[in-house]
N, C-alpha and C positions, 0 to 999 in steps of 0.2 A: 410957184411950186413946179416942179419936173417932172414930167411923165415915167414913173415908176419901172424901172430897169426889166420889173417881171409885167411890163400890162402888154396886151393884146388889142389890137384893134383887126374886127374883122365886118367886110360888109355884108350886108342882109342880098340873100338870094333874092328876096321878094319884093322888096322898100327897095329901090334903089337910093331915095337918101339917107336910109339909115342904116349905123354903121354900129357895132357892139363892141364894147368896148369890156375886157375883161382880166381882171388881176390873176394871176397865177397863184400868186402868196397868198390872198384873203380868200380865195371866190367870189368876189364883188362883180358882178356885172351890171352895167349900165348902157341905156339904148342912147343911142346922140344921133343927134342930125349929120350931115357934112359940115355946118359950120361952125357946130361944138366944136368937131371935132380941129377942124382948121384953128380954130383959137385957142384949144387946148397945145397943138404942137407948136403953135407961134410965143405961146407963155402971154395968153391975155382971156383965159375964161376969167368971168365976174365972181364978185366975191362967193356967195351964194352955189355958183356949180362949184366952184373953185374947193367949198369945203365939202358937198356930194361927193365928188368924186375922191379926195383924201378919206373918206369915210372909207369908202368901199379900196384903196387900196390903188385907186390909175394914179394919183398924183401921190406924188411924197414928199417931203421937206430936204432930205440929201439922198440923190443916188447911192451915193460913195456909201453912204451910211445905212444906206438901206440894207446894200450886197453885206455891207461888215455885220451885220444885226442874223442876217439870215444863216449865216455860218457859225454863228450861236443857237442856230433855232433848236437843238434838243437839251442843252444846255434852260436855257428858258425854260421851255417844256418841263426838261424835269423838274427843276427851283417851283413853278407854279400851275403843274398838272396837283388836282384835290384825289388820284384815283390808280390807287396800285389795282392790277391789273394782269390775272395767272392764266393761262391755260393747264386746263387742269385735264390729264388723260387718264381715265380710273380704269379704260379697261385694254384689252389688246383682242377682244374679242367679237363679232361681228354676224348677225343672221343671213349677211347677205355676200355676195360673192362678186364685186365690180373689175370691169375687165380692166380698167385704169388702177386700181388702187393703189396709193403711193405706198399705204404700209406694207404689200402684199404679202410676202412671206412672215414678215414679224407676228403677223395675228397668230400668236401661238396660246392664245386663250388666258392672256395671264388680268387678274384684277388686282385692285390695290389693298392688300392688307390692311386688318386694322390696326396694326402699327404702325403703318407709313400714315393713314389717315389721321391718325394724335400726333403721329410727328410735324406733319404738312399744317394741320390748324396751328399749333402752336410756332410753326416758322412766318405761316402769313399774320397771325397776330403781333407777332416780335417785331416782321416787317410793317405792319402795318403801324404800327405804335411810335418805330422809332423815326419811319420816315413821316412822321404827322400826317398822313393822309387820312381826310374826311369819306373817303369811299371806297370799298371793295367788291369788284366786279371779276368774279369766275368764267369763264366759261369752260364748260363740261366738253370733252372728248371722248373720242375712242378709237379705235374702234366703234361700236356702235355702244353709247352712254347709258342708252337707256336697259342693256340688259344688267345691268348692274344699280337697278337704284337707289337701292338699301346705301351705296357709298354717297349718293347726292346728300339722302339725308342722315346721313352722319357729320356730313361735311356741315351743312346746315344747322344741325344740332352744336355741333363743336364751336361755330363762328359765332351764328347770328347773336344768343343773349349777352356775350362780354362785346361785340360791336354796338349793340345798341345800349347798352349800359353808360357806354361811354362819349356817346351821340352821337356815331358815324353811321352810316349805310351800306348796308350790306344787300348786292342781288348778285344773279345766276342768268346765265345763256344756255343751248343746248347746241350744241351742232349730231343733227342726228339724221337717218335715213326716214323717221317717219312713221315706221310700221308697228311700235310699238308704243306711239305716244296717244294713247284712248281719253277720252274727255275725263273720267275719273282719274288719271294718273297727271293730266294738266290742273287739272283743280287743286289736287294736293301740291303739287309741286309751286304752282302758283301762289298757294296759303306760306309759303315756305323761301322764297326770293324769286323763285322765275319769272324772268322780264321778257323774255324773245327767247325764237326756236327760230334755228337755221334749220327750213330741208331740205334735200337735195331730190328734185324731179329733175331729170336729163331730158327734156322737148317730150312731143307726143309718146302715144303707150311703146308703138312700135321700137322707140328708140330706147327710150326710157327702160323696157324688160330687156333688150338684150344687152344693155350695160349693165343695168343693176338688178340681177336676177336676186332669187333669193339663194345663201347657198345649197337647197338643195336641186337648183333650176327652174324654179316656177315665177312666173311674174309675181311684181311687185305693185304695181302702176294701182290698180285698182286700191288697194288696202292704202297707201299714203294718202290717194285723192281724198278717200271715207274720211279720214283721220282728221287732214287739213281741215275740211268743212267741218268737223264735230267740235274743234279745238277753235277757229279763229275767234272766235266771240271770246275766249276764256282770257287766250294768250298773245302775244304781239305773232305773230308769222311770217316770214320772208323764207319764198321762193327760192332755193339758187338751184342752176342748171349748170350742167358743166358742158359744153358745145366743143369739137372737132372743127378741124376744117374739111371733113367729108360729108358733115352733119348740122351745119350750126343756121341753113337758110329756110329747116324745116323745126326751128327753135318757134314760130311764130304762130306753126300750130298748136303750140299748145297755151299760148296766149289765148288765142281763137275758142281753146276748151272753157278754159276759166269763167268767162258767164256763166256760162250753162252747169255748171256746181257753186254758184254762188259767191265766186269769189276775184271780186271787181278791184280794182284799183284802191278801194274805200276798205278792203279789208286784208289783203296781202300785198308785200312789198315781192317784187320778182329782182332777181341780180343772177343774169347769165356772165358766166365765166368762162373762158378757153382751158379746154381741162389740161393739167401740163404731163408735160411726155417727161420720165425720169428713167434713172439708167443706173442706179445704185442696188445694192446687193439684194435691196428687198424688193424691186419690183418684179411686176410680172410679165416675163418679156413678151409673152406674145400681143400685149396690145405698143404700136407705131403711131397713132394718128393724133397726137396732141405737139402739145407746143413748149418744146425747149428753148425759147427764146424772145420776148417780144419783138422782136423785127422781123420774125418771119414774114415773108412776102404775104401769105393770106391774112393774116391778121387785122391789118387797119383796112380792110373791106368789109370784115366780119363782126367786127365793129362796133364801123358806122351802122351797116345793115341791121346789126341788134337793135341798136340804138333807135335807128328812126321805125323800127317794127314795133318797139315798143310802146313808145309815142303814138303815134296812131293808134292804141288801144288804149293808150290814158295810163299804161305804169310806167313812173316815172324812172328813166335809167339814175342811175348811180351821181350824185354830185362829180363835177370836174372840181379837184380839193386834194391839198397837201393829204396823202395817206405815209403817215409814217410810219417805217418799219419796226418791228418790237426789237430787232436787234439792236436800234439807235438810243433805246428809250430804256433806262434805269430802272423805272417802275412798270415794266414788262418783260414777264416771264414763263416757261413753260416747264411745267411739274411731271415727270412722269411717271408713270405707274409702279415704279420703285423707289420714289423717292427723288430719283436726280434729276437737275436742274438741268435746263438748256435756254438758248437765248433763240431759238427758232423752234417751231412747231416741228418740221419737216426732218429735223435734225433726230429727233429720238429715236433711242435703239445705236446711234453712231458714238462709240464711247469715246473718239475722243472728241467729241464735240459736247460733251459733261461738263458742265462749269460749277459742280457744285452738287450738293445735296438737302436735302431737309434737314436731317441731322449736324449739319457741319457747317451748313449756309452757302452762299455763294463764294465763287471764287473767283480766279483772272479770268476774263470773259476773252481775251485779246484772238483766242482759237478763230474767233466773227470777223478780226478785222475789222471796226467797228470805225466809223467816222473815215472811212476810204476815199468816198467824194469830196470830202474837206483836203485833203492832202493832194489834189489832181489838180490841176489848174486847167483842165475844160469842162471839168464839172462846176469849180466858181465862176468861169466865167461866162457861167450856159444858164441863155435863158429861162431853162426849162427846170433850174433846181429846185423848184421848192414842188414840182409833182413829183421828179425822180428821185430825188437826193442816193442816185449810185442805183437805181434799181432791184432786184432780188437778189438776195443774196444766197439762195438755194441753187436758183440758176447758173450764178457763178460756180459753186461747189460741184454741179453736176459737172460742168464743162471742161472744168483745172482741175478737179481734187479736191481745193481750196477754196479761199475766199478772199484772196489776193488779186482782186481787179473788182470790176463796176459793171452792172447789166445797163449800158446805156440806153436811153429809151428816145432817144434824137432821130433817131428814124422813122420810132411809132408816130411819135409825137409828130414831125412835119405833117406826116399823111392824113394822122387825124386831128388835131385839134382843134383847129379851124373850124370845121364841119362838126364837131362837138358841141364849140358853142353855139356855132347855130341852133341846131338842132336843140338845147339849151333854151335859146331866148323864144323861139318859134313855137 
């Protein structure tokens, strides 16, 4: 069998004879010696590694066949993904005032009627129905979701008895700031489908209040920490921070805090992000300091550096793993707060990037350019497709207008990956 067109071979900083070996398409990593490894590229491992590593994704039965299978990959996906899958934005509204914020001007306070909410249950029941799927997974937006949650549980009300009547499953996500998620409103909501809560802490207080003030200026840092602690026992929790390159080396402080409020590796998941820099009608121009681009020059320093800060505290960074965009994927959607449809989070509020409504369904989706890295011939013939598959495609529309090109990630990717998986197997 052939060494897999997407494997990796990188050696240990530490072992000099061992060498990691790692699939791009599966996640499969495996540790080998030097001589594995030699007999692996010579086409003579024993039967026994031979079928280890086809498990995990380093050896395959045809190159040829593999690269043709993977240019299928959303096609498959959608044929045998169990789980449609909506972002749902109920509100436009927000208690807090962040100097990044992508939506910035759009927060004009608007929620979602209870018309579009009968409308919206009965579009995702039709979808969900017709496209057989055994699972429906929300996740909650906003603005800020939680001032509004009389619509969570409407939506709740409206789905869950005709999903479970008919033996699917039905849960909820939150992406929220935090400040208003109190142990009684996680309990209920928990009784109700919530499976996990995104929050957003930006590093220590210092940093954290003066991005994400409350909107009437006051910090925020204290009331989420209370919160976090009150709530992890109830509901799953993950951390995300969103880090600068003027900010992202004093991200490790607030690692550092996290003991000392009870909340270890064993109880919250952390995912630091590079907050992005946007330049469309709603944002807010006086903040400069994020990231238009993954190949920025700081970027794959900033990293690695997350990365191995994290490690050393015991939370684990993010999987290296195919992340597929919901613009590729059929059975992912995002609902917005009037009703229309879009194929990107980032997109709402931009009418012509509409593809649809509740009332009327979806429509040509083509405004996304959808399947662009299929069409390029150094995107099929780059190693690196099955993490990129073309990149962001928000990035793209910032930069053109459009969505007529690929955010290649071949730059990120040489500086980091490597030292990825290390940091991975280590």
């Amino acid at each position: 069998m052939p060494l897999s067109f997407y494997a990796r071979a990188v050696e240990s900083r530490h072992a000099p004879d061992t060498v990691y070996l790692f699939s791009l398409r599966t996640g499969g990593l495996i540790e080998a010696d030097r001589d594995l490894v030699a007999r692996i590229f010579a086409g003579k491992p024993d039967q026994d590694e031979a079928e280890i590593l086809a498990a995990n994704g380093i050896l395959v039965a045809d190159r040829d066949a593999e690269q043709r299978d993977l240019l299928d990959f959303f096609a498959q996906l959608d044929r045998h993904s169990p789980v449609l899958n909506l972002c749902v934005i109920i509100n436009l509204r927000c208690n807090f005032a962040c100097r990044y914020c992508f939506q910035g001007s759009l927060k004009q306070g608007e929620r979602m009627d209870d018309a579009v909410i009968a409308q919206s249950a009965a579009f995702i029941l039709d979808r969900l129905r017709r496209h057989d799927k055994k699972r429906l997974v929300l996740d909650f937006y906003g603005g800020e979701p939680l001032m509004t949650p009389e619509i969570i549980r409407a939506f709740a009300t409206r789905l869950a008895p005709g999903i479970e009547a008919e033996d699917r499953e039905f849960s909820f996500t939150l992406v929220s700031n935090g400040s208003l998620l109190t142990p009684e409103l996680a309990r209920e909501l928990s009784g109700i489908g919530l499976a996990g809560v995104r929050i957003t802490v930006d590093g220590p207080p210092e940093i954290h209040n003066h991005y994400r003030p409350y909107a009437g200026g006051g910090p925020t840092f204290d009331r989420i920490m209370d919160n976090i602690v009150a709530i992890a026992d109830i509901v799953k929790v993950t951390l995300s921070g969103n880090y600068s390159r003027d900010n992202f080396r004093r991200f490790p402080e607030l690692l550092d805090l996290l003991p000392g409020y009870g909340l270890g590796p064993d109880r919250v998941e952390v995912r630091f992000n590079p907050v992005l820099q946007t330049r469309d009608s709603f944002t807010l121009p006086e903040f400069a300091f994020g990231c238009a681009s993954i190949n920025e020059p700081w970027l794959p320093g900033a990293t690695i550096f997350i990365r191995r800060e994290m490690m050393k505290r015991g939370y684990r960074p993010p999987d290296i793993r195919p992340a597929p965009c919901m613009v590729e994927m059929a059975d992912s959607l995002t609902l917005g707060p009037d009703g229309r449809l879009y194929k990107c989070i980032s997109m709402v509020g931009h009418d012509k990037f509409a593809v649809g409504d509740v009332g009327h369904g979806l429509g040509d989706i083509s405004v996304y350019r959808p399947r662009q890295w299929r069409r390029r011939e150094q995107c099929r013939a780059c190693g690196y497709l099955p993490l990129c598959f073309g990149g962001c495609r928000y990035l793209v529309y910032e930069r053109r207008g459009n969505m007529d090109g690929v955010d290649c990630e071949r730059g990120f990717l040489d500086h980091t990956l490597d030292e990825m998986i290390r940091i991975a197997a280590e």
